[in-house]
C-alpha positions in Angstrom: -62.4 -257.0 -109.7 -63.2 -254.5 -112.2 -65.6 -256.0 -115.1 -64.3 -256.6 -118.2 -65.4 -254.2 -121.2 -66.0 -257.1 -124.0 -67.9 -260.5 -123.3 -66.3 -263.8 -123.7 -67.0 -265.9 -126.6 -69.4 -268.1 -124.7 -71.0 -265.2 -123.4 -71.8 -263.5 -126.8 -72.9 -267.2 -128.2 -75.3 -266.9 -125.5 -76.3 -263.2 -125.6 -77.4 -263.8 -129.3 -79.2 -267.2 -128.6 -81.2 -264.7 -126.1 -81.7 -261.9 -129.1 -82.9 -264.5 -131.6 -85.3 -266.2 -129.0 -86.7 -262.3 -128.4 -86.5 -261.4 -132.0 -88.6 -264.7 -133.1 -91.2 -264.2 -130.3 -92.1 -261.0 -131.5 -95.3 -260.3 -133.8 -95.4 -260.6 -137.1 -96.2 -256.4 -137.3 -93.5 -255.5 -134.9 -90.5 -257.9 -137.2 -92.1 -256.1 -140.0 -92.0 -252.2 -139.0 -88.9 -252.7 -137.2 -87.8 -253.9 -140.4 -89.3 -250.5 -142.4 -87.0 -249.1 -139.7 -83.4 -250.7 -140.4 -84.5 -250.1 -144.6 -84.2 -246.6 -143.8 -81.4 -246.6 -141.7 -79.2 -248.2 -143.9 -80.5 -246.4 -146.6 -79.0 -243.1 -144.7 -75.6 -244.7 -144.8 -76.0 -245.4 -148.5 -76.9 -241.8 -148.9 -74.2 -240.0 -147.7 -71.4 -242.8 -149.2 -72.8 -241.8 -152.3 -72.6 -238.0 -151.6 -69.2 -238.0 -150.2 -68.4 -240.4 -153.0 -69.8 -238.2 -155.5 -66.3 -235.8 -156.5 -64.2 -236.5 -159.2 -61.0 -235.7 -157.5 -60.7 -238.5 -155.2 -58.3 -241.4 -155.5 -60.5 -244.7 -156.3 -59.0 -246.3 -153.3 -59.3 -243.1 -151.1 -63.2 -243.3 -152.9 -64.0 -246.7 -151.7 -62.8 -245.8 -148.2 -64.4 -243.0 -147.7 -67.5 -244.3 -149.0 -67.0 -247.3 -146.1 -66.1 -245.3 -143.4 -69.5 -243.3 -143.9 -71.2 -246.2 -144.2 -70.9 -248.0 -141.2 -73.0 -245.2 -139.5 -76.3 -247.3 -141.0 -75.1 -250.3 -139.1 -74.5 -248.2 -136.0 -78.2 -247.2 -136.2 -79.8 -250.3 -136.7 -77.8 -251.7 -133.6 -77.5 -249.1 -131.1 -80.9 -247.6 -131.1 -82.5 -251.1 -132.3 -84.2 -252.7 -135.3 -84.9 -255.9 -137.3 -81.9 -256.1 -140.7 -82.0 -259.1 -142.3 -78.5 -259.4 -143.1 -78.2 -259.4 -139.3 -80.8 -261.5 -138.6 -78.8 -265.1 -140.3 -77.6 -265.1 -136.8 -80.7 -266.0 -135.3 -79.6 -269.7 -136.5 -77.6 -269.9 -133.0 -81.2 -269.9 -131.6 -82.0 -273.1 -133.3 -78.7 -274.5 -132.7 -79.0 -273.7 -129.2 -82.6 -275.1 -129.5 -84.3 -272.3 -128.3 -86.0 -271.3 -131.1 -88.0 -273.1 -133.9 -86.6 -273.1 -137.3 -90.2 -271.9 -138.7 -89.8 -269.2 -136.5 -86.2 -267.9 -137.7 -88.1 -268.5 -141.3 -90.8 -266.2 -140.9 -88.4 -263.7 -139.3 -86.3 -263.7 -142.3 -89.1 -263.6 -144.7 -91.1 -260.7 -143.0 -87.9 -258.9 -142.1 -86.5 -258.7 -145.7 -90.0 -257.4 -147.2 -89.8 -254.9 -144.4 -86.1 -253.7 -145.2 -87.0 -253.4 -148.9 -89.9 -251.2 -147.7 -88.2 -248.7 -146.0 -85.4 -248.2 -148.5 -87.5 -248.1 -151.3 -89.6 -245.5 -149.5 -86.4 -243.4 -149.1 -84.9 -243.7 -152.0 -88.6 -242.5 -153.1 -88.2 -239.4 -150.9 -84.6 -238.9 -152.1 -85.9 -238.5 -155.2 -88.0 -235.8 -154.8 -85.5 -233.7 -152.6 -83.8 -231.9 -155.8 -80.8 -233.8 -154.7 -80.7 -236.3 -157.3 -82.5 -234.4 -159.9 -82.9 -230.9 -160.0 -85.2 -229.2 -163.3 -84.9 -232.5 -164.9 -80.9 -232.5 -164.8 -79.0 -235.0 -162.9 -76.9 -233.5 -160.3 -73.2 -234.8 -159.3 -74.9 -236.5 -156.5 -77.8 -238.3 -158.7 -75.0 -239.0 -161.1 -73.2 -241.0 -159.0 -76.3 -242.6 -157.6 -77.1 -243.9 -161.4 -73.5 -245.2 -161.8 -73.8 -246.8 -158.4 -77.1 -248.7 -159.5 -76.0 -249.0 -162.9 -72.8 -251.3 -162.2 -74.9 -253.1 -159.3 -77.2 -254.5 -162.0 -74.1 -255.1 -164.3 -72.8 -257.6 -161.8 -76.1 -259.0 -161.3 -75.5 -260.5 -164.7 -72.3 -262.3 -163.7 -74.5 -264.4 -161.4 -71.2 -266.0 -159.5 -69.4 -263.0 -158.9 -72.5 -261.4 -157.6 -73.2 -264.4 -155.3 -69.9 -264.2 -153.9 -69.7 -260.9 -153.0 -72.7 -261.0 -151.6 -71.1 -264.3 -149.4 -68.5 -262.3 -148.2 -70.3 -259.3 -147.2 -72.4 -260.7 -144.7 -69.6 -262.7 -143.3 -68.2 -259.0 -142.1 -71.7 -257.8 -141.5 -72.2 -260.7 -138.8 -68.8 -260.2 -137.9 -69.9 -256.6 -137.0 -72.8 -257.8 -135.6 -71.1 -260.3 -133.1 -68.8 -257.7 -132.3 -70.6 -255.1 -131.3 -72.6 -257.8 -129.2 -69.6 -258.3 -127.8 -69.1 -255.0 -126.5 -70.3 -253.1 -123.2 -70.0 -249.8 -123.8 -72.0 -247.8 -126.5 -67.9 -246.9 -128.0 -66.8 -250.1 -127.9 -70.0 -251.0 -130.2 -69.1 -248.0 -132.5 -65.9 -249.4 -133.2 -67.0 -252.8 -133.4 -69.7 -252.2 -136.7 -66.8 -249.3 -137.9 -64.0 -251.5 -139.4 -65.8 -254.8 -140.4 -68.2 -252.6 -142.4 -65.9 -250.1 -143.7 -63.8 -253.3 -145.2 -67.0 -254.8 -147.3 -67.7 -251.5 -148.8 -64.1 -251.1 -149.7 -63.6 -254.0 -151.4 -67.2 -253.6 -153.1 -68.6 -256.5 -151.5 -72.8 -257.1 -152.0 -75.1 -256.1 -149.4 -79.1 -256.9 -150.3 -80.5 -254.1 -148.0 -78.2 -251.3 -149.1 -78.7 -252.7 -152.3 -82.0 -251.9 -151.6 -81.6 -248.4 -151.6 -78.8 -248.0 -154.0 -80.4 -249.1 -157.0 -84.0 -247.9 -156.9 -82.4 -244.5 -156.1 -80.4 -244.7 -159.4 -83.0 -245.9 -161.4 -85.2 -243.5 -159.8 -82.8 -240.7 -160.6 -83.0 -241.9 -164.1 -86.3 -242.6 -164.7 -85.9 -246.7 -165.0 -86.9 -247.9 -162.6 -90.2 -249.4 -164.0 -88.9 -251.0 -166.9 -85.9 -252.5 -164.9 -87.3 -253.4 -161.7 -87.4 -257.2 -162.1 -83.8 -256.7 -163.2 -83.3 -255.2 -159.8 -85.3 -257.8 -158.0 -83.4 -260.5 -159.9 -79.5 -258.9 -158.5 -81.3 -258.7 -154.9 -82.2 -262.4 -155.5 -78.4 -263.3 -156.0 -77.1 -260.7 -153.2 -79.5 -262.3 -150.8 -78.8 -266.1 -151.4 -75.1 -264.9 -151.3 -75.9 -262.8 -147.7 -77.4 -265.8 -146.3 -74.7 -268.1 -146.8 -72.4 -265.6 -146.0 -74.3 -265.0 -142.5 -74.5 -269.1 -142.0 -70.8 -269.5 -142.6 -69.6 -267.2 -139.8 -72.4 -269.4 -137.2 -71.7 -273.5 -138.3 -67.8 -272.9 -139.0 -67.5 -272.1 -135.3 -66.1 -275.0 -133.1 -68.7 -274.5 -130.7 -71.7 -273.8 -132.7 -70.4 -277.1 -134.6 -70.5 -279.1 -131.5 -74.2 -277.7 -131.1 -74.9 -279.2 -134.3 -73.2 -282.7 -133.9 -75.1 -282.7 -130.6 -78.8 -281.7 -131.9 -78.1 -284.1 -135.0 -77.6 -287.1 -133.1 -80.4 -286.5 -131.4 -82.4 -286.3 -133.9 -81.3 -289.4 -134.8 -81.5 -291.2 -131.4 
């Protein structure tokens, strides 16, 4: 009997109870450069959404979807040729609820992987901004123009607090969708498509992602020579986006029937 080309469900619970038991036992300089790693990639996403995003022809809605569709290639690299992306990473919770993995553990992987992420996309949006593609003689280009409206109505939301939280909630419930999905899949196509249309739908609908975030507003602010004066305003929008990521990422694990039996199982337990 030929072998099917997706896992069952059971079969992906377990394959990322497995990942998040690897991903936890590794050392604290491997989570971390990995991390640098998955920073950068989806920084190269964010870069060319924002090139291809940077006309003024384009149909908002044709904009947006554009801007998605390239996008997803930063996903594609973290997963296929492997990294550590905290967005990602909420999953490791089916470790704990699996009980294969200490909840200190997931901690510390979520902590080390974040400063990690921000590393490497600040580092490229650093080298971005000294390519002449952004600035050129002191002029913004089309391309740095767009990154500064990019970062500049990032930080606008930031001051909506809710709204910002939310978006950044819904995000990472398609980013772990992605995730899950292209777990699901055998073939290095069927991952492809997998990460393609969850991710393409968040940056559609201009939901919040922390690590692209990461990128997108440094580079701006970079690009417009603010970023000193407003980097605890940036910090403060990654703040929301991340609390909003993380319940986002635990929404997709502890609504699932099974991962809720897991739970209710662990939790009396505990209480036996």
């Amino acid at each position: 009997m030929a072998e099917s080309s997706v896992l069952t469900p059971k079969e992906v619970s377990e394959a990322l109870s497995a990942i998040a038991e690897r991903k936890a036992a590794a050392s604290v300089w491997e989570q971390f450069f990995l991390a640098v790693l998955a920073g950068i990639y989806i920084g190269f996403g964010a870069i060319v959404a924002t090139v291809v995003t940077s006309g003024d022809t384009l149909d908002e809605g044709l904009r947006r979807f554009l801007g998605g569709s390239v996008f997803s290639v930063g996903l594609m690299l973290v997963l296929i040729p492997g990294s550590e992306l905290f967005t990602g990473n909420i999953l490791m919770t089916t470790g704990f609820l699996s009980k294969r993995v200490r909840p200190f553990r997931i901690l510390r992987n979520w902590v080390v992987v974040w400063l990690g992420n921000f590393a490497g996309a600040m580092l490229l949006a650093w080298v971005m901004s000294h390519t002449d593609q952004l600035v050129e003689g002191g002029v913004l280009r089309h391309v740095g123009e767009r990154a500064v409206a990019i970062a500049e109505r990032k930080l606008q939301l930031a001051d909506t607090y809710w709204p910002c939280f939310l978006r950044g909630v819904l995000c990472n419930m398609l980013v772990c969708l992605a995730v899950i999905m292209a777990a699901s899949a055998r073939s290095v196509t069927g991952k492809i498509l997998g990460i393609y249309f969850p991710i393409m739908t968040f940056v559609t609908c201009n939901f919040e992602h922390s690590i692209a975030n990461m990128y997108f507003v440094p580079a701006g602010l970079m690009a417009a020579g603010q970023l000193g004066e407003r980097f605890w305003e940036m910090m403060r929008g990654l703040g929301l986006v991340t609390l909003g990521n993380i319940v986002g990422g635990l929404s997709i694990i502890l609504l699932h029937p099974r991962n809720q039996q897991m739970l209710a199982r662990l939790l009396r337990r505990r209480q036996a």
